[in-house]
VOTI-274863 format. One line per 4 residues: number of its first residue (from 1); their letters; for each residue x, y, z of N, C-alpha, C. Coordinates in pm, whole numbers, plus 50000, padded with zeros to 5 digits. Example, Ala and Ser with C-alpha at 12.3 -4.5 7.8 and 13.67 -1.06 7.14 Angstrom:
2
1	as	51319/49431/50780/51230/49550/50780/51320/49670/50780; 51285/49775/50708/51367/49894/50714/51290/50003/50787
END
This chain:
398
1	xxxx	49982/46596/48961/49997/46647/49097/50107/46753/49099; 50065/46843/49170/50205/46975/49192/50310/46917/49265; 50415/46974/49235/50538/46939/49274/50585/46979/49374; 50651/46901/49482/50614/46966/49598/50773/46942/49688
5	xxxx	50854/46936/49606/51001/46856/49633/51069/46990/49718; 51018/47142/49690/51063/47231/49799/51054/47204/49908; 50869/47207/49906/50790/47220/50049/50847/47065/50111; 50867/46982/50081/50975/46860/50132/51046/46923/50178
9	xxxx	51166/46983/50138/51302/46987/50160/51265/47067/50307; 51191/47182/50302/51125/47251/50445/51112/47198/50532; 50979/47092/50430/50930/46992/50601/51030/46918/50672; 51121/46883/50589/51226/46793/50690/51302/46835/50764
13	xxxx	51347/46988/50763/51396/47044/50814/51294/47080/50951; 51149/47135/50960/51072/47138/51034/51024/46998/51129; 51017/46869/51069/51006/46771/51131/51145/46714/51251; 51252/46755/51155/51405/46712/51247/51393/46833/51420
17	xxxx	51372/46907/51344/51342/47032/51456/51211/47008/51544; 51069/46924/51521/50974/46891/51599/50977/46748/51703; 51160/46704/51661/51175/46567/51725/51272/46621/51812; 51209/46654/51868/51336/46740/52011/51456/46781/51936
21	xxxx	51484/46830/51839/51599/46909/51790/51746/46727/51846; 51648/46633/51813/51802/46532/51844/51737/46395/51721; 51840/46431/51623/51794/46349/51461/51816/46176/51530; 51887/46125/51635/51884/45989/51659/51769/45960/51759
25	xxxx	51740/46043/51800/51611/45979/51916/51520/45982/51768; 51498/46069/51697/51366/46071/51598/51401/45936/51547; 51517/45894/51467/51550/45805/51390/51494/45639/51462; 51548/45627/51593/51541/45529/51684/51359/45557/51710
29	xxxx	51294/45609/51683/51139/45625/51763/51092/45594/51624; 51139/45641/51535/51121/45612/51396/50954/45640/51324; 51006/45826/51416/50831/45870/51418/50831/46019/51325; 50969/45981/51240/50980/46101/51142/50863/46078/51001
33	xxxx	50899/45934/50984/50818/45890/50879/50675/45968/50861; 50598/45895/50985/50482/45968/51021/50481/46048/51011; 50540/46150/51111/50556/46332/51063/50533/46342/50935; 50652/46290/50880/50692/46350/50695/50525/46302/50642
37	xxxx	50479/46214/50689/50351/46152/50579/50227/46273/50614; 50240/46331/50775/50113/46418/50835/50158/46572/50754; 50275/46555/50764/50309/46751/50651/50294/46742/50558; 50331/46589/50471/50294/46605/50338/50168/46652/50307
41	xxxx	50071/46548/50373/49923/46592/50347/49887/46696/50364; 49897/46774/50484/49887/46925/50523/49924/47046/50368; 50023/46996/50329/50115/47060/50232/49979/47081/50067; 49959/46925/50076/49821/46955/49982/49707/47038/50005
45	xxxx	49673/47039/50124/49566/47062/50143/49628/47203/50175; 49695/47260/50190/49726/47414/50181/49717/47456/50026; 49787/47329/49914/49814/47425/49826/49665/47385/49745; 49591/47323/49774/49430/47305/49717/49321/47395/49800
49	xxxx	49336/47482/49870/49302/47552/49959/49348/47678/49887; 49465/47697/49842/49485/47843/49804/49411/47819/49669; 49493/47745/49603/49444/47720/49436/49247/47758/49430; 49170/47681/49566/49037/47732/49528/49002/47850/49604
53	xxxx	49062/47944/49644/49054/48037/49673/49029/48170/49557; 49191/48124/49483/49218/48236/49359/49126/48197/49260; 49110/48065/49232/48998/48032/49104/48846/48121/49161; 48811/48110/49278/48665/48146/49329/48697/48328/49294
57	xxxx	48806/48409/49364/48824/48524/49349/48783/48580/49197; 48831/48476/49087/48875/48482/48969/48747/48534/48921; 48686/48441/48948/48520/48382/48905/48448/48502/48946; 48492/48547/49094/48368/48664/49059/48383/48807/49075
61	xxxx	48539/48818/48999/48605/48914/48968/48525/49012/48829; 48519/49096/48886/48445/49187/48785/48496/49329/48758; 48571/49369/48670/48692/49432/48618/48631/49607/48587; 48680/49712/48618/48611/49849/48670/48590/49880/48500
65	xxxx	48529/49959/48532/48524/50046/48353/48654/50206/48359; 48692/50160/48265/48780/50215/48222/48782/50393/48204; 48685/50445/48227/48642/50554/48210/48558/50682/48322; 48650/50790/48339/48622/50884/48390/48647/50827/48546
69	xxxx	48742/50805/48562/48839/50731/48708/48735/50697/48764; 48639/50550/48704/48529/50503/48778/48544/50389/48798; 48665/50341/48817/48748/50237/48909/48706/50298/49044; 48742/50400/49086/48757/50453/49227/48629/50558/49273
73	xxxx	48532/50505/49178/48450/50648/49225/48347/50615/49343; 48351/50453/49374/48302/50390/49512/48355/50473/49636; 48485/50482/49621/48549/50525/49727/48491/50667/49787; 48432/50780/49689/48394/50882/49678/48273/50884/49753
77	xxxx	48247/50831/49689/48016/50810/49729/48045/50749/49887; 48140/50627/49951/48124/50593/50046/48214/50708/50137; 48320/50769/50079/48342/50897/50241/48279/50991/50224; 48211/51032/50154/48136/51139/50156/47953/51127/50188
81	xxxx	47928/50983/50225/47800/50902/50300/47801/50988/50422; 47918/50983/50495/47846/51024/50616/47798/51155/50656; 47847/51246/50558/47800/51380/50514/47689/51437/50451; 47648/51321/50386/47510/51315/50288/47411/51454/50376
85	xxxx	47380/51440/50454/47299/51558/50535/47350/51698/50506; 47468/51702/50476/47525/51839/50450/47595/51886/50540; 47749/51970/50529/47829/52004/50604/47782/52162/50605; 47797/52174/50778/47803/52304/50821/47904/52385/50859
89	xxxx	47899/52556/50853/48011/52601/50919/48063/52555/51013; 47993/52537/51131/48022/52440/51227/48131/52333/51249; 48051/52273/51131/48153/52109/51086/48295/52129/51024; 48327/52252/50960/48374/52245/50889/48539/52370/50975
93	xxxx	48494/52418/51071/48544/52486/51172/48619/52389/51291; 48553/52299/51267/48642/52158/51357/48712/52109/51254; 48694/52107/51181/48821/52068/51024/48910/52133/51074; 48893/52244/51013/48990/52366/51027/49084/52345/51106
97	xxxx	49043/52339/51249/49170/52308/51357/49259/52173/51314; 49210/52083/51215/49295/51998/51180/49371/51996/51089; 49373/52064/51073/49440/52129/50879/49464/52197/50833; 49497/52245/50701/49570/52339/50630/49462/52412/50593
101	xxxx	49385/52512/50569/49286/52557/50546/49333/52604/50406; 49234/52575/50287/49246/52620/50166/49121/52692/50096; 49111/52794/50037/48988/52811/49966/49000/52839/49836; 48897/52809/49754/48879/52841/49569/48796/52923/49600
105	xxxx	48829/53052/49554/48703/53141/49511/48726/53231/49394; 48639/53229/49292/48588/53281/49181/48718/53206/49101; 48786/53107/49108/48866/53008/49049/49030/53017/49052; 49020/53080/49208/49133/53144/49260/49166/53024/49388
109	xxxx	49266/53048/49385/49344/52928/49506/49420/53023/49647; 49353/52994/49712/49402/53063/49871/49456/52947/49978; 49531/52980/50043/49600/52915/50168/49680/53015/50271; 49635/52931/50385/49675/52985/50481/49830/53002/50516
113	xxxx	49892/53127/50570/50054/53164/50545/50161/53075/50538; 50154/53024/50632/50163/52892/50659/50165/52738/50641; 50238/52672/50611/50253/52508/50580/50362/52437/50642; 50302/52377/50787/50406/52289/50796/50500/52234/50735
117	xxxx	50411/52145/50625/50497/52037/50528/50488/52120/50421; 50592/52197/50326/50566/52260/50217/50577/52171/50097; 50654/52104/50075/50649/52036/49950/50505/51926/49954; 50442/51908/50052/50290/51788/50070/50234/51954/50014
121	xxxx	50212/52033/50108/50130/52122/50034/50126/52164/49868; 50279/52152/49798/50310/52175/49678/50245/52094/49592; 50244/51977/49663/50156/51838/49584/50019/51828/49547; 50004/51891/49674/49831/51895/49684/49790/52003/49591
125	xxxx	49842/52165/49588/49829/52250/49544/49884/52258/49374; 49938/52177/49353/49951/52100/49224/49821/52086/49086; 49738/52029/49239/49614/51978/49185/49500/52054/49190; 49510/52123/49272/49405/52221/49358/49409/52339/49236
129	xxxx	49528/52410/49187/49516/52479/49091/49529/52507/48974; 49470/52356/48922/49467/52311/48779/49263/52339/48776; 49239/52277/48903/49089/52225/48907/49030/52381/48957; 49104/52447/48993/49052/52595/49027/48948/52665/48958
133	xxxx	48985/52696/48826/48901/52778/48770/48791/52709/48696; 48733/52569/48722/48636/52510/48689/48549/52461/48839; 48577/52502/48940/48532/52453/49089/48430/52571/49139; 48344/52561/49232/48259/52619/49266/48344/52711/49407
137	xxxx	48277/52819/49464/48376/52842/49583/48364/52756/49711; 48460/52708/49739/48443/52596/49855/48538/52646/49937; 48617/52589/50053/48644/52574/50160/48704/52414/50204; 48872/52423/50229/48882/52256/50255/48945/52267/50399
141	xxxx	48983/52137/50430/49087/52134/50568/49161/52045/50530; 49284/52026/50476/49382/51970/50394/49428/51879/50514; 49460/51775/50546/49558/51728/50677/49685/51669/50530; 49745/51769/50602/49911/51681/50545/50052/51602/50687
145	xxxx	49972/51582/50774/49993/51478/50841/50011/51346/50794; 50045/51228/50853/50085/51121/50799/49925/51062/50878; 49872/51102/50975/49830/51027/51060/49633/51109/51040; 49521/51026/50987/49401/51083/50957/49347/51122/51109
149	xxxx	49289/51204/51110/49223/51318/51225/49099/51266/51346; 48991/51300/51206/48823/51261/51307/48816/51119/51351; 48848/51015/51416/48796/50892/51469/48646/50883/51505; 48603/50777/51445/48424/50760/51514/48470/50675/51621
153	xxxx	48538/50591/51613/48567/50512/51755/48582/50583/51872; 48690/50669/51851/48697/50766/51986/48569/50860/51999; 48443/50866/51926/48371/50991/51973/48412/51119/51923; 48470/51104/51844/48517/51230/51766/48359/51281/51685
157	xxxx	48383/51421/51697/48235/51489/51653/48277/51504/51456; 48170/51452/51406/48208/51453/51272/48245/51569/51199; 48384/51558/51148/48362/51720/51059/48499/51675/50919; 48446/51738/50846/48529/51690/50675/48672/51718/50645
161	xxxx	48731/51681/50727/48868/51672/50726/48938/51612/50624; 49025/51617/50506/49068/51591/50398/49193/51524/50492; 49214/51376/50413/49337/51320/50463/49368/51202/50356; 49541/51195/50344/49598/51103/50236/49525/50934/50256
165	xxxx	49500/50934/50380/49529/50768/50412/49398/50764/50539; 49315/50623/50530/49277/50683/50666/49216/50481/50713; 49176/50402/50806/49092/50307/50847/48941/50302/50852; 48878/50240/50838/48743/50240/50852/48684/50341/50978
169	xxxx	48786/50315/51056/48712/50385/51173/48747/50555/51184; 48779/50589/51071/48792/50749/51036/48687/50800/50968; 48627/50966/50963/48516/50972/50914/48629/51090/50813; 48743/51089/50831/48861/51196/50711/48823/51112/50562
173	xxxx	48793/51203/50449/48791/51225/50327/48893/51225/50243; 48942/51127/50155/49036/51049/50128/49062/51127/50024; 49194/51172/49985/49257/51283/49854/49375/51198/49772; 49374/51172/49689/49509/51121/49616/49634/51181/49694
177	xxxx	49700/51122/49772/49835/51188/49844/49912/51283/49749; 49983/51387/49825/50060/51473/49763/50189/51404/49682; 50211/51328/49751/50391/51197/49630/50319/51198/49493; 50190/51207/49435/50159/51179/49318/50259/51305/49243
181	xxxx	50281/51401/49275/50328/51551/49241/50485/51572/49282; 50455/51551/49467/50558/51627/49527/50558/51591/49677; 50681/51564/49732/50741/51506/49864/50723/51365/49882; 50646/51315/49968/50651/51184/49980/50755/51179/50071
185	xxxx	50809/51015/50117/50859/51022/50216/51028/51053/50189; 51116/51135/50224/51259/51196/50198/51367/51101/50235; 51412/51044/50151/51495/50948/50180/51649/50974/50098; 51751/50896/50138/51885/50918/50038/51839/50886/49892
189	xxxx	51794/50812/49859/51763/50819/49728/51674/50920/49660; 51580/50978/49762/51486/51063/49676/51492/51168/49841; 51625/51258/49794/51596/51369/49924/51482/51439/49940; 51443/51508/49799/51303/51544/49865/51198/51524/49856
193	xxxx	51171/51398/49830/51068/51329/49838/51079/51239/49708; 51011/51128/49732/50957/51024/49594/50892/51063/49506; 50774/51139/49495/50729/51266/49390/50719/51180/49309; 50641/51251/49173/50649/51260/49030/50610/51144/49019
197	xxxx	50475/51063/48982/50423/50941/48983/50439/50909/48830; 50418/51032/48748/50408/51035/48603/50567/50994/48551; 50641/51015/48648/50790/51015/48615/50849/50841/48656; 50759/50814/48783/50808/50678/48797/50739/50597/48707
201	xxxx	50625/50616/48648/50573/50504/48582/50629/50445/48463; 50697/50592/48437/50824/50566/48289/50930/50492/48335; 50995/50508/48453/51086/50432/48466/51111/50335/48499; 51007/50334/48602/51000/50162/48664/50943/50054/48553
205	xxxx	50846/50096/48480/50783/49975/48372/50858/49954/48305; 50976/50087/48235/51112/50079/48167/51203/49926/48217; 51206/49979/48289/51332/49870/48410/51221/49703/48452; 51090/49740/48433/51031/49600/48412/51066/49521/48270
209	xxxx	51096/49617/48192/51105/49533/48050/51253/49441/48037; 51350/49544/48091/51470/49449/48126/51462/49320/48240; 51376/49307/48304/51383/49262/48372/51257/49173/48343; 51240/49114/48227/51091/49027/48237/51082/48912/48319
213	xxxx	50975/48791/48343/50926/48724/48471/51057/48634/48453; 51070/48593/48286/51176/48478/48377/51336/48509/48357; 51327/48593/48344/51509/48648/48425/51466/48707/48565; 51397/48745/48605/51356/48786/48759/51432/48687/48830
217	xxxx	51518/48747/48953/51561/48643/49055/51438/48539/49144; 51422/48448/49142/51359/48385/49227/51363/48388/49369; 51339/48523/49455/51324/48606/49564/51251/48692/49612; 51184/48668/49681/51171/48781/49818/51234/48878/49812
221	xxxx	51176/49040/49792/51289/49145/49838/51195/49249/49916; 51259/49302/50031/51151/49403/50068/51293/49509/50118; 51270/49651/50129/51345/49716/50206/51265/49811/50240; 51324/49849/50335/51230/49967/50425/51272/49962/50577
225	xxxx	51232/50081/50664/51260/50097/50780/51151/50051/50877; 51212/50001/50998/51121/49994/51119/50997/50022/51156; 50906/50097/51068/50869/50160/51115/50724/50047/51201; 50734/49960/51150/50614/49887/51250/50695/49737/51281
229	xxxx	50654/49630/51376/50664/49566/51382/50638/49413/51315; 50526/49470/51235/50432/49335/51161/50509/49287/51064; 50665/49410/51004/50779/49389/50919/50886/49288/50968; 50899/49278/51080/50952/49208/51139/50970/49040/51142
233	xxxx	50898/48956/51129/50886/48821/51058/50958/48809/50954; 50930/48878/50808/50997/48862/50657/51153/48902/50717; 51194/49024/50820/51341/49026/50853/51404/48926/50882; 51346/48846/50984/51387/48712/51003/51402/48590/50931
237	xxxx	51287/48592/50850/51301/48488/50721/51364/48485/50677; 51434/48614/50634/51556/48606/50535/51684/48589/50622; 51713/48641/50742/51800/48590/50804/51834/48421/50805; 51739/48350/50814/51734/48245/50821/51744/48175/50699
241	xxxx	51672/48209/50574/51661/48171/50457/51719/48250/50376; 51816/48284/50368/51879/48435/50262/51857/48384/50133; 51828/48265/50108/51821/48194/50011/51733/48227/49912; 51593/48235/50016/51489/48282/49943/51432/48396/49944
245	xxxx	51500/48511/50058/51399/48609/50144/51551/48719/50135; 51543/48783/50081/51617/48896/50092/51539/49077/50129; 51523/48997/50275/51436/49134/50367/51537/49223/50421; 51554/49368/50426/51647/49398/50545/51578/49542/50634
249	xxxx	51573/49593/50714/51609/49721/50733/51634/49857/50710; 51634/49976/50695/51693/50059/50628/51682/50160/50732; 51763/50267/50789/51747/50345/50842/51629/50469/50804; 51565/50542/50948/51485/50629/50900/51503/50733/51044
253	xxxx	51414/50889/50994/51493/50945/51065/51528/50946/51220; 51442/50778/51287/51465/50748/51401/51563/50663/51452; 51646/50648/51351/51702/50568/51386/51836/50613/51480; 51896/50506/51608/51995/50556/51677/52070/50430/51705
257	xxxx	52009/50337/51690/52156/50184/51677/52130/50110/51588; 52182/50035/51583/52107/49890/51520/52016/49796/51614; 52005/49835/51730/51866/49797/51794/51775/49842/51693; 51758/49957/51659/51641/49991/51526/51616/49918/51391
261	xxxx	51718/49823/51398/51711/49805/51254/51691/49618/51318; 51652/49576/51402/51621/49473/51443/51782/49353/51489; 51854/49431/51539/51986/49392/51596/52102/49369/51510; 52058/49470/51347/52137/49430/51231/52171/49580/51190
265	xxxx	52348/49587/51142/52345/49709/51060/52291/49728/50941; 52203/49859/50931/52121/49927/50832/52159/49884/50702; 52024/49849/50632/52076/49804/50439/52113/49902/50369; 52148/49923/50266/52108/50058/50193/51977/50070/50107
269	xxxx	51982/50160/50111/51791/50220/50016/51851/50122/49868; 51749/50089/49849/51746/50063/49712/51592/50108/49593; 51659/50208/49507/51556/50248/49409/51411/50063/49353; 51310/50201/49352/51184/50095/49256/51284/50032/49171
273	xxxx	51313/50172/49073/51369/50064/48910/51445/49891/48943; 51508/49903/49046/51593/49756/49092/51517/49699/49227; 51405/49715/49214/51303/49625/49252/51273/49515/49152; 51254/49560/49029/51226/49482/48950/51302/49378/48917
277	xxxx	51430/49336/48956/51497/49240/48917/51433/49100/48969; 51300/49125/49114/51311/49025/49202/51145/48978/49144; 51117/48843/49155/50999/48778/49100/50878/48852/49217; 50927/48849/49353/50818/48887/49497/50856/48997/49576
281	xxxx	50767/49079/49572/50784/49218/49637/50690/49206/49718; 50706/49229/49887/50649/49259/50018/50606/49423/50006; 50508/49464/50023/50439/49570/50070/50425/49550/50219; 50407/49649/50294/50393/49679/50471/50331/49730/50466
285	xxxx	50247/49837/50512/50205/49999/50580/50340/50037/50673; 50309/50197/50675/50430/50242/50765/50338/50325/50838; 50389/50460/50862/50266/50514/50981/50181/50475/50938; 50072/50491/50792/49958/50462/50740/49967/50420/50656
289	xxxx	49925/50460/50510/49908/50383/50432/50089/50374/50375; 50093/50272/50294/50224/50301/50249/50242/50327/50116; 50348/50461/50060/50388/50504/49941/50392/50449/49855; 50455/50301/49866/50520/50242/49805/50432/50119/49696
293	xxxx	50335/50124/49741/50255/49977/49676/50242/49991/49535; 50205/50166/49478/50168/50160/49364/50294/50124/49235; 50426/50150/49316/50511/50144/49250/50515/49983/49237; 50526/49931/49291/50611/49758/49307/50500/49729/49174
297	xxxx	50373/49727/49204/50332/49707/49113/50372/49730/48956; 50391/49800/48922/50479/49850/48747/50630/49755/48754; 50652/49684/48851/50764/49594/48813/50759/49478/48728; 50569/49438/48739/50554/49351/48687/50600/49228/48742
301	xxxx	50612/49226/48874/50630/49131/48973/50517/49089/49089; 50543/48967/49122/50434/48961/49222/50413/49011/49362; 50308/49092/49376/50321/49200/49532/50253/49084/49612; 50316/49101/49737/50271/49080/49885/50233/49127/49952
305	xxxx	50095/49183/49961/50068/49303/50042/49993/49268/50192; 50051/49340/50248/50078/49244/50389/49929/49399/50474; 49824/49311/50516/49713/49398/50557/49654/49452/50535; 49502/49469/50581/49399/49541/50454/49312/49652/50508
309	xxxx	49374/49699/50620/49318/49829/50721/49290/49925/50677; 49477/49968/50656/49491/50112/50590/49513/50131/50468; 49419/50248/50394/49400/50276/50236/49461/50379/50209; 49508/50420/50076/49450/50443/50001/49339/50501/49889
313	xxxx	49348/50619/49823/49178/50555/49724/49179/50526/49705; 49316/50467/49613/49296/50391/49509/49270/50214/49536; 49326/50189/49675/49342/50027/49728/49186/49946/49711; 49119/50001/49695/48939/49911/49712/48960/49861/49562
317	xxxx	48980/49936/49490/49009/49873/49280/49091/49759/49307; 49212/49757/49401/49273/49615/49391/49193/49510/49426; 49190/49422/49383/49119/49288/49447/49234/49141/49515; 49210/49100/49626/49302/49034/49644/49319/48887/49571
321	xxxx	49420/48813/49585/49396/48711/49491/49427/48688/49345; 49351/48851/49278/49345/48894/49173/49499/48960/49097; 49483/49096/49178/49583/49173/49204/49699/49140/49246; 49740/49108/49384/49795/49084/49456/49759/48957/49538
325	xxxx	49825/48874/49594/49847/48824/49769/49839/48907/49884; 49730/48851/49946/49716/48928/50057/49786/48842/50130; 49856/48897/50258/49876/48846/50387/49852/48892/50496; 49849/48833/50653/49793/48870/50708/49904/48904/50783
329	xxxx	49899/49065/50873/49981/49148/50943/50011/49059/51056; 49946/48934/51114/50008/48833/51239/50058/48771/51174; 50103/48702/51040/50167/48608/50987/50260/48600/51032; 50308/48469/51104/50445/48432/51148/50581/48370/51031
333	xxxx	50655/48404/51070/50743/48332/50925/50731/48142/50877; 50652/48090/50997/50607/47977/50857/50502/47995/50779; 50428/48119/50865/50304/48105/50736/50345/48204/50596; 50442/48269/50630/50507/48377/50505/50571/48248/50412
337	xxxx	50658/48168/50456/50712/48045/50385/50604/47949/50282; 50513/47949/50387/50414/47851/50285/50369/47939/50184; 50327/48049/50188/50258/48148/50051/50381/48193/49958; 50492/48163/49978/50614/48206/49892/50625/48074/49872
341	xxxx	50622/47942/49911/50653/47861/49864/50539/47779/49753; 50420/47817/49824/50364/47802/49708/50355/47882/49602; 50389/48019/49559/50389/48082/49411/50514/48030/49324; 50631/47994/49412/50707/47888/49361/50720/47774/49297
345	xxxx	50591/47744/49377/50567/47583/49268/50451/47601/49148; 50379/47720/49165/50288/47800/49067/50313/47877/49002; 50397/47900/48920/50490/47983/48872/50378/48070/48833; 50319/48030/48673/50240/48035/48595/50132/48154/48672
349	xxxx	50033/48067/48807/50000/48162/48845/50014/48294/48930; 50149/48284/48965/50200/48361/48998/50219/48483/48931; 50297/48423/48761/50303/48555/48643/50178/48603/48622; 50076/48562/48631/49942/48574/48590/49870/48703/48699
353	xxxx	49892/48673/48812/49862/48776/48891/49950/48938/48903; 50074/48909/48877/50116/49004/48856/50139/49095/48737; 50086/49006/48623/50075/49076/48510/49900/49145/48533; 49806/49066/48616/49682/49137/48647/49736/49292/48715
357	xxxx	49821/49261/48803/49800/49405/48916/49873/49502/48841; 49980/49452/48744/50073/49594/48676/49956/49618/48559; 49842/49566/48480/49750/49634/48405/49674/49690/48470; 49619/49663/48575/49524/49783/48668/49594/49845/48714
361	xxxx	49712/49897/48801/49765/50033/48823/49843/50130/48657; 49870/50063/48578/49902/50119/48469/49785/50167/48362; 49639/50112/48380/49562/50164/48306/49427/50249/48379; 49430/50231/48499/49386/50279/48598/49400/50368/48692
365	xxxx	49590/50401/48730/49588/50472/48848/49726/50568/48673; 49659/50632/48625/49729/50738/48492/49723/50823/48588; 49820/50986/48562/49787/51093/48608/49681/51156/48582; 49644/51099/48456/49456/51126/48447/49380/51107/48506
369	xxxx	49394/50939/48575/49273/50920/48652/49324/51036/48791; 49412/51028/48831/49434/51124/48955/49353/51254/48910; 49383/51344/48840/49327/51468/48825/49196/51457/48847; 49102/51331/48749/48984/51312/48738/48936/51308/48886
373	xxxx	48996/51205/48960/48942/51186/49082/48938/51319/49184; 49022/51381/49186/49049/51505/49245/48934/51599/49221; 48843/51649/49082/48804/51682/49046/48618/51577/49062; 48652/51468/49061/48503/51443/49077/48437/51470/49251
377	xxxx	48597/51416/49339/48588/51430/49513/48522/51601/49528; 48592/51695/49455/48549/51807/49488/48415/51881/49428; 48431/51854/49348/48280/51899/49308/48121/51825/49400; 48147/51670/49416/48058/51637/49538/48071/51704/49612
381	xxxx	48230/51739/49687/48222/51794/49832/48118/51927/49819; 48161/51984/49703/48070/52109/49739/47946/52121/49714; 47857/52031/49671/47733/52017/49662/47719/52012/49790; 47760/51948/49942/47737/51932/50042/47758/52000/50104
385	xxxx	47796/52158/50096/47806/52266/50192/47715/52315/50214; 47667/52369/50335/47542/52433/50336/47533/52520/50393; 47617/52656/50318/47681/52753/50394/47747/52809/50262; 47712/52923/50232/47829/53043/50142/47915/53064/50164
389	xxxx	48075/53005/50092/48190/53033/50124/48228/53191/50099; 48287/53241/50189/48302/53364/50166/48472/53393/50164; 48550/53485/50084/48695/53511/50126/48731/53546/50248; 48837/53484/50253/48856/53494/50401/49063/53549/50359
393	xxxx	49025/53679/50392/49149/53758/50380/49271/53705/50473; 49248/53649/50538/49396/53566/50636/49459/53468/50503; 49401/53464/50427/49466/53373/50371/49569/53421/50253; 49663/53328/50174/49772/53375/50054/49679/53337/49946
397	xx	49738/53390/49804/49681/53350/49710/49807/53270/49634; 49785/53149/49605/49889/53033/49586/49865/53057/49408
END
């Protein structure tokens, strides 16, 4: 039988607290017993409940082929479905107003004078003019926004809007984000951006090796800013449990008290590489998808990835269970307790999953497969134009 002398030490603390917060009326009613005997059981049947969960995942887990970034090439065929009919000037003129307008012609790279975000554009254009002089002449609408464009929910009229991140209910065309290259989100540790994916993978897996599973602290670590609420629970956990949950805060560029930071002064940033010291790493989303997942992963620690909305391309290759722990974005902090408390008493499978998710982003998400993918997204796209791109002199040649 699993050992369950934590999830005890919890429950009693939860049972003293379900007897009107007064330990002699419980004692005198002498209705703790009971309690303790109704959580114990509960306690099994949670952790035989997860256990056949991951075995079933396990079972009909079926592992991508390794070749020509066809881990992710689902992702391709399904945003580019709703286009199947073929994009028109038309369609592609309602892009436009959403985006950065770019064109390849005769294996030349054009953009418009203009870039809001220059270093997202640097990222993108990174890629754009490697794949140039092997591309057909096309026409894109880049969104380097944080936030994807066309909605089918709202009635939005369909048109092929290129975007980093997007929900089911977007009909935007999903691009490897510009951080693979250049910007990402600008923080004290990485002023201008997190960048250089090829650069973190050296360092962070580096800093996993010092840090193998069992010198890892036995903790919870997440840092990051405000930016949603669903972060909010793990803040508290650790307030409460610092023991096990070392969540905090971090300022971002909204911040104006410590009302922002959830009634606490701001943590400091702390680099990937010293992520790795901790056995459990929390993933969030922030506006959309979040930066950060591919990294935690190369720690060789176990991710928590908290919601399964916003993507990604690369997020459909993860499998949950497999990969990662999923959790769910309403999780209240006892249900965050029970899934940390059980990888605790599962050590084993705990290392097991996280040695799964750091071999699929390390043999899977290479700067190879990025290029590849970049290069297979565009060449579909332009089979689907149905319309002669022509130069369009407003534009720079990048």
């Amino acid at each position: 039988m699993i050992d369950i002398k934590i999830f005890t030490l919890l429950l009693n603390i939860i049972i003293l607290a379900r007897c009107n917060n007064n330990i002699e009326t419980c004692l005198k009613e002498d209705t703790c017993g009971e309690t303790h005997n109704k959580y114990s059981k509960d306690v099994n049947k949670w952790t035989y409940k997860i256990s056949n969960i991951i075995n079933s995942e396990l079972q009909a887990y079926d592992p991508c082929l390794r070749t020509n970034c066809s881990c992710h090439k689902n992702v391709i065929e399904k945003d580019l479905e709703p286009f199947s009919s073929g994009i028109t000037k038309e369609m592609f003129e309602i892009a436009q107003a959403k985006g950065t307008k770019y064109q390849i012609i005769n294996g030349k790279l054009y953009r418009t004078k203009d870039c809001h975000f220059p270093a997202r554009c640097a990222g993108i254009e990174h890629y754009l003019k490697i794949l140039a002089p092997k591309l057909p002449n096309i026409e894109l609408a880049m969104n380097t926004r944080d936030w994807p464009q066309i909605n089918r929910a709202w009635g939005h009229k369909k048109a092929p809007v290129f975007s980093f991140s997007k929900t089911k209910d977007y009909y935007d065309i999903m691009y490897p984000t510009w951080s693979f290259w250049e910007g990402g989100p600008a923080i004290q540790l990485y002023p201008t951006g997190i960048g250089r994916w090829d650069k973190h993978r050296i360092s962070i897996s580096t800093a996993a090796k010092e840090w193998p599973w069992e010198k890892k602290e036995e903790k919870v670590f997440f840092r990051g800013s405000r930016t949603s609420e669903e972060r909010d629970s793990l803040i508290l956990l650790s307030r409460s449990h610092p023991d096990l949950v070392d969540a905090q805060y971090t300022k971002n560029q909204a911040w104006k008290s410590d009302a922002d930071t959830l009634h606490a002064p701001p943590a400091s940033e702390v680099s990937f590489e010293n992520h790795c010291k901790y056995k459990y790493l929390f993933n969030y989303r922030g506006v959309a998808a979040s930066f950060r997942l591919k990294h935690l992963f190369l720690c060789k620690s176990l991710v928590f990835h908290v919601g399964n909305d916003w993507l990604e391309f690369f997020y459909p290759s993860l499998k949950p269970w497999v990969h990662y722990v999923p959790v769910s974005p309403k999780a209240n902090k006892e249900e965050i307790m029970e899934l940390i408390l059980y990888f605790k008493n599962n050590d084993s499978v705990a290392k097991e999953i996280a040695e799964r998710g750091f071999e699929h982003i390390w043999n899977n998400l290479t700067e190879k497969d990025v290029k590849c993918y970049w290069r297979r997204l565009l060449k579909n796209y332009a089979k689907l134009l149905k319309y002669s791109v022509t130069r369009d002199d407003d534009l720079k040649k990048i």
